[in-house]
MIKOL-790352 format. One record per residue (C-alpha): residue number from 1; x, y, z. Coordinates in nm, 3 decimals. Layout:
N
marti num NUM | xx X | yy Y | zz Z
...
REM end
This chain:
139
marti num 1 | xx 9.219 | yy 10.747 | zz 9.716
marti num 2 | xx 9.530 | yy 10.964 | zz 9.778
marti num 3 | xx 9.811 | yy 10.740 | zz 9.935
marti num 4 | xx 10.215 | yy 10.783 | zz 9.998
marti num 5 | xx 10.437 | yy 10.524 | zz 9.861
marti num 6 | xx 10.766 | yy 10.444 | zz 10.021
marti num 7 | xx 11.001 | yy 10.430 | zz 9.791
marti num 8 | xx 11.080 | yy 10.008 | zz 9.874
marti num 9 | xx 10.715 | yy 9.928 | zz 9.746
marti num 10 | xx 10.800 | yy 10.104 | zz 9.389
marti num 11 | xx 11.140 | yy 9.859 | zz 9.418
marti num 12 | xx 10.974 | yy 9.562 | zz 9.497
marti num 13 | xx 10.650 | yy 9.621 | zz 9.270
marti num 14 | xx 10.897 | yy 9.651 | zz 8.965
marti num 15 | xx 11.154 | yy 9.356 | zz 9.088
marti num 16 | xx 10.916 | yy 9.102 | zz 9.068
marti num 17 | xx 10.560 | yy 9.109 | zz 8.913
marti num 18 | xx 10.358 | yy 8.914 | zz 9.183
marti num 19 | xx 10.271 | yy 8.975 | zz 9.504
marti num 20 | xx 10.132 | yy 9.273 | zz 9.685
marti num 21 | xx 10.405 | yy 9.552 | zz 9.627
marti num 22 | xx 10.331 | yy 9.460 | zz 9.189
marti num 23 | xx 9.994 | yy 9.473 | zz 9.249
marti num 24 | xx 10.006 | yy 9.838 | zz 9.424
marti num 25 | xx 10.188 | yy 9.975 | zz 9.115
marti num 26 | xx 9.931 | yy 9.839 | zz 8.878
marti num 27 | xx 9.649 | yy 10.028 | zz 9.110
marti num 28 | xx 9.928 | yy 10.331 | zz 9.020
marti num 29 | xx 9.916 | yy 10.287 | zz 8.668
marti num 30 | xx 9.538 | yy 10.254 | zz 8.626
marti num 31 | xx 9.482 | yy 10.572 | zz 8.830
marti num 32 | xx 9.270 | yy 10.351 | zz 9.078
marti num 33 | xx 9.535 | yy 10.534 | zz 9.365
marti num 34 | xx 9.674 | yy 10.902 | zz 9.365
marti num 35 | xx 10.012 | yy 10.894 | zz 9.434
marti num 36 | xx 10.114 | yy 11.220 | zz 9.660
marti num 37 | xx 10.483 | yy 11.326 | zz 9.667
marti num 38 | xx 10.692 | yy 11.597 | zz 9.658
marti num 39 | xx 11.011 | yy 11.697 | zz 9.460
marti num 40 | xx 11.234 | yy 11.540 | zz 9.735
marti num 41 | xx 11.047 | yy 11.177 | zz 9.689
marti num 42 | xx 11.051 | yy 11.200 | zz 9.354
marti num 43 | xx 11.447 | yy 11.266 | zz 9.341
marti num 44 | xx 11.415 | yy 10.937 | zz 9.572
marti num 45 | xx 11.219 | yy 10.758 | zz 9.368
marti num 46 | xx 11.457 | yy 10.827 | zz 9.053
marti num 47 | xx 11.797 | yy 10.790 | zz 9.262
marti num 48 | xx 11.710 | yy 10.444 | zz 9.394
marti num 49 | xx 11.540 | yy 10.288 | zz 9.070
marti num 50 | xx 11.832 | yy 10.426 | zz 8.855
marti num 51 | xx 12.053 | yy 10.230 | zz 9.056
marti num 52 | xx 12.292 | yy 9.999 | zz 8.880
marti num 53 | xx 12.179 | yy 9.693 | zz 9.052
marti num 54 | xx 11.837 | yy 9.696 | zz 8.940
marti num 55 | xx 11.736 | yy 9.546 | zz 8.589
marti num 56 | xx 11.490 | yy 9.913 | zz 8.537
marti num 57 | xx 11.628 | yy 10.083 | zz 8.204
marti num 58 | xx 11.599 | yy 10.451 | zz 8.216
marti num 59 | xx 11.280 | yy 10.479 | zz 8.026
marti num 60 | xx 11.066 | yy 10.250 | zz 8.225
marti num 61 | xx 11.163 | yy 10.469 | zz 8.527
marti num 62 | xx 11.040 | yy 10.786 | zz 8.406
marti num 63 | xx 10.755 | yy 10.636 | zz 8.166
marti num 64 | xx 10.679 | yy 10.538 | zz 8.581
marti num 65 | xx 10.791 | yy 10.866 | zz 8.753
marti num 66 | xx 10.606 | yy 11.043 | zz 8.459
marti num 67 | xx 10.272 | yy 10.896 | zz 8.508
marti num 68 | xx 10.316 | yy 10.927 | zz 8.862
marti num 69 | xx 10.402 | yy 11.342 | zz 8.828
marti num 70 | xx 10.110 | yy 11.377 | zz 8.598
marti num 71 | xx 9.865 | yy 11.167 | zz 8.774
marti num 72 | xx 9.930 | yy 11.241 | zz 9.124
marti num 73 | xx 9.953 | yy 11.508 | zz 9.353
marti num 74 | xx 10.226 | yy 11.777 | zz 9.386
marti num 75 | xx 10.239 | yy 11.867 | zz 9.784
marti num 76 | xx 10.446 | yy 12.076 | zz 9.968
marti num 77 | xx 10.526 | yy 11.952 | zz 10.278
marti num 78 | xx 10.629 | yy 12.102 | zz 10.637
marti num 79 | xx 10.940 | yy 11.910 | zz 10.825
marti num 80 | xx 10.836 | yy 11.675 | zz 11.078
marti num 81 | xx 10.833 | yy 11.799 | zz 11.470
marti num 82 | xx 11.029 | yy 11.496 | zz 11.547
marti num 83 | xx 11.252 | yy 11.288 | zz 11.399
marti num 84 | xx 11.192 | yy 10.965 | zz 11.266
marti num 85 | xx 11.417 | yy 10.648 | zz 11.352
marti num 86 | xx 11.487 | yy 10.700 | zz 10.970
marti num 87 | xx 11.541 | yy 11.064 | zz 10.866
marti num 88 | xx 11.499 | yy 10.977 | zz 10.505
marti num 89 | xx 11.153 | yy 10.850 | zz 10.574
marti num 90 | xx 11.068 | yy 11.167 | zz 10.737
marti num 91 | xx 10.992 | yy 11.330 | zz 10.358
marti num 92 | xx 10.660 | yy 11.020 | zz 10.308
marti num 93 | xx 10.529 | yy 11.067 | zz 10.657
marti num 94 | xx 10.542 | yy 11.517 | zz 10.577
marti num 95 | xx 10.357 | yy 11.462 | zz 10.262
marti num 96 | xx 10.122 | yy 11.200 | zz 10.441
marti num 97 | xx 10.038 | yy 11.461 | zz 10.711
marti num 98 | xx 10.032 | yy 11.740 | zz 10.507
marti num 99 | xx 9.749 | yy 11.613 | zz 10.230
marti num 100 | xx 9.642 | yy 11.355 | zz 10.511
marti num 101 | xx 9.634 | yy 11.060 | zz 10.271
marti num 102 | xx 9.444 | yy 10.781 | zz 10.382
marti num 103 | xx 9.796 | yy 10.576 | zz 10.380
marti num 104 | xx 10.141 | yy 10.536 | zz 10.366
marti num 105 | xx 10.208 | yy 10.214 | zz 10.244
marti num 106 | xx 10.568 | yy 10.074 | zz 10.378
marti num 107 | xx 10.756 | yy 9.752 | zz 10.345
marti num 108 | xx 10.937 | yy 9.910 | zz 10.670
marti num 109 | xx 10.670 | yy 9.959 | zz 10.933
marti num 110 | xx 10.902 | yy 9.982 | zz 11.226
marti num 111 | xx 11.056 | yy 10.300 | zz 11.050
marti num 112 | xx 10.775 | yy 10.475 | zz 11.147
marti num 113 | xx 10.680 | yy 10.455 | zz 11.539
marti num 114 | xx 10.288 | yy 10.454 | zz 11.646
marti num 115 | xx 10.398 | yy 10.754 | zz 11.831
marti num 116 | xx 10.539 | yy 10.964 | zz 11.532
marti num 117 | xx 10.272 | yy 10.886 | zz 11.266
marti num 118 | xx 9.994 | yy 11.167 | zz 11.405
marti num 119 | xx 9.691 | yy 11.010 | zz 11.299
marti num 120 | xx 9.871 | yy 10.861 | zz 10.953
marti num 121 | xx 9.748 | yy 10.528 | zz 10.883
marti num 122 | xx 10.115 | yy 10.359 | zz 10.765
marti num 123 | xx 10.035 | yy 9.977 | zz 10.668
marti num 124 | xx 10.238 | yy 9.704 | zz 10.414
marti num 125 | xx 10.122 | yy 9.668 | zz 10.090
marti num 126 | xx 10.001 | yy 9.324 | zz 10.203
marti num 127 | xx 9.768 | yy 9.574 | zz 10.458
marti num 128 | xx 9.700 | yy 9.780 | zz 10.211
marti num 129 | xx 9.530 | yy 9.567 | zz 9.974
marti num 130 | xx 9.352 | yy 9.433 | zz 10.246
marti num 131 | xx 9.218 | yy 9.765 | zz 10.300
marti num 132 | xx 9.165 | yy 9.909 | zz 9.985
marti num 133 | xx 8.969 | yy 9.533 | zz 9.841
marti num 134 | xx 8.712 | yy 9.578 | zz 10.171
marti num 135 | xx 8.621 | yy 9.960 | zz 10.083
marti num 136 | xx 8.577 | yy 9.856 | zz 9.712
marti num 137 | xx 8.396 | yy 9.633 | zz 9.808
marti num 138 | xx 8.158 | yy 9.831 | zz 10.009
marti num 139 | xx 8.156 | yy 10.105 | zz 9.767
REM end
């Protein structure tokens, strides 16, 4: 199942190991999800979980950003027609659109506007579970 990952889910999977947001990661490191990014989330992804106020050493980001570059999918991505309330949410809803992922999982739904998502399913990680449980189920 190829989804985008804001980078706030990656944050909050790592900070604390329950809930939702943890659980997503796990999917991520058993290759149960397909993470699709491009080299602009990816710089994200490293910038943010490098920063000095989060407990991540340097290896288990990129033992993380590693698995995520090897396992998942490499997409370029065209700029949005419209801008976002966010513009540095614009890069997850581009790569959504252009592999149309089934998701974009978000702890910030309001940055992306029904109106702006084209056809992009973007649900929480609380959603997403939701989600992904039924059509395992049903599988």
């Amino acid at each position: 199942m190829k989804i985008v990952l804001d980078t706030n889910v990656l944050v909050s999977g790592l900070l604390s190991p329950f809930g939702p947001p943890a659980e997503i990661v796990r999917l991520v490191t058993i290759e149960a999800v397909q993470v699709c990014y491009d080299l602009r989330i990816l710089v994200e992804y490293r910038q943010v979980l490098l920063r000095p106020i989060f407990p991540f050493s340097p290896e288990q980001v990129e033992t993380l950003l590693n698995h995520i570059e090897t396992t998942g999918l490499l997409v370029g991505a065209h700029p949005l027609p419209e801008h976002l309330p966010d513009p540095d949410d614009e890069v997850f809803l581009a790569v959504s659109l252009a592999v149309q992922a089934r998701y974009l999982v978000t702890g910030n739904l309001k940055h992306f506007p029904a109106k702006s998502r084209q056809g992009i399913r973007v649900v929480s990680p609380r959603n997403f579970l939701e989600l992904y449980r039924k059509k395992k189920n049903s599988d």
